[in-house]
C-alpha positions in Angstrom: -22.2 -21.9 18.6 -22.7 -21.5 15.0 -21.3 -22.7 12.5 -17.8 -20.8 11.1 -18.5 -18.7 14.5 -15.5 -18.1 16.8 -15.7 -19.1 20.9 -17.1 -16.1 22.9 -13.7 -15.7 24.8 -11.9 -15.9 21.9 -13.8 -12.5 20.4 -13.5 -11.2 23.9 -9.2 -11.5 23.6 -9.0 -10.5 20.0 -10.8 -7.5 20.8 -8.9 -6.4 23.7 -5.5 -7.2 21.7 -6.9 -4.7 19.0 -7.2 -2.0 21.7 -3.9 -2.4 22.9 -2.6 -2.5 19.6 -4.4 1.0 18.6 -2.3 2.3 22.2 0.6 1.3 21.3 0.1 2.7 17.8 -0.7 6.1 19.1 2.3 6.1 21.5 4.8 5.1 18.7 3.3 6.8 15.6 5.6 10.2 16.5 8.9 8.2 17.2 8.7 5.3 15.0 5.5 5.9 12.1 6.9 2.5 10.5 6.4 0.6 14.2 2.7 2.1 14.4 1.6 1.2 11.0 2.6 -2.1 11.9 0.6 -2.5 15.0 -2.1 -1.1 12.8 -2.1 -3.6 10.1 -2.2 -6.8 12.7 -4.9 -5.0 14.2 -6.8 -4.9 11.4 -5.5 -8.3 10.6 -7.0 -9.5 13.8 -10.3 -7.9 13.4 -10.4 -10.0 10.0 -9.8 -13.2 11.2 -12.0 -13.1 14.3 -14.8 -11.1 12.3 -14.6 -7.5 14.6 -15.6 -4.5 13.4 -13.4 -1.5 13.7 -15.9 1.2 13.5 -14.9 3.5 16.3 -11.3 3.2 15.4 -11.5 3.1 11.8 -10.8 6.8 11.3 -7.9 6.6 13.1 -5.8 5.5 10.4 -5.5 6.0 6.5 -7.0 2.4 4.6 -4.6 3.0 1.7 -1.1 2.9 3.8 -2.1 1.9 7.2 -0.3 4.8 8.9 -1.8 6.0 12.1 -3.4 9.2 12.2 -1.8 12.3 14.2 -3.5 15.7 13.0 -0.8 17.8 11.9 2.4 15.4 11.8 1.1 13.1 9.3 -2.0 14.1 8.4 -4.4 16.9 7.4 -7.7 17.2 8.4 -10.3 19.6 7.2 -14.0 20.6 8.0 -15.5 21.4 4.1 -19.3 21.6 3.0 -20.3 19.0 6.0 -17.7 16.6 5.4 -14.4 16.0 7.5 -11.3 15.7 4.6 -8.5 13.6 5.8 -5.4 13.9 3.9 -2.9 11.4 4.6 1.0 12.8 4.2 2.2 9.3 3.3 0.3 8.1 0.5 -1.2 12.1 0.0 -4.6 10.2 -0.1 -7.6 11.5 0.9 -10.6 9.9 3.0 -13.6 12.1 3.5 -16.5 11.4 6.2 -19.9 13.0 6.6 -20.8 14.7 10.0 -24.1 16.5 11.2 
């Protein structure tokens, strides 16, 4: 084990709590939004502290307000000159992504 490196088992839990926060998130996020962006944020938290990247799961929420991403409830999202434009009804950010 390096040094500064967390256990193996420990990055194996931290990453399954992060996908069972994300579920819950997406369950909640019409009922309760504040609930959801919660769960998002100690995700997030969590992927800090134990060094876990969020790639696959990082456009489903807004950076800026931590809200969870449903198209059309609480967010906009747009196909424009090969970039997908997410607008984010919360903050009324916007978050734009290439694709091919």
């Amino acid at each position: 084990m390096e040094r500064g490196s967390k256990p193996e088992y420990q990055l194996k839990i931290a990453k399954e709590r992060i996908n069972i926060l994300f579920d819950e998130a997406k369950k909640t996020a019409k009922e309760d939004p504040e609930l959801a962006r919660r769960y998002v944020k100690l995700a997030k938290r969590i992927g800090m502290r134990y060094n876990i990247r969020l790639s696959r799961l990082r456009r489903k929420f807004c950076r800026h307000c931590y809200s969870y991403f449903l198209p059309g409830v609480n967010c906009q999202q747009r196909l424009k000159n090969k970039k997908i434009t997410i607008k984010c009804f919360s903050c009324n950010k916007t978050i734009q992504y290439p694709y091919k």
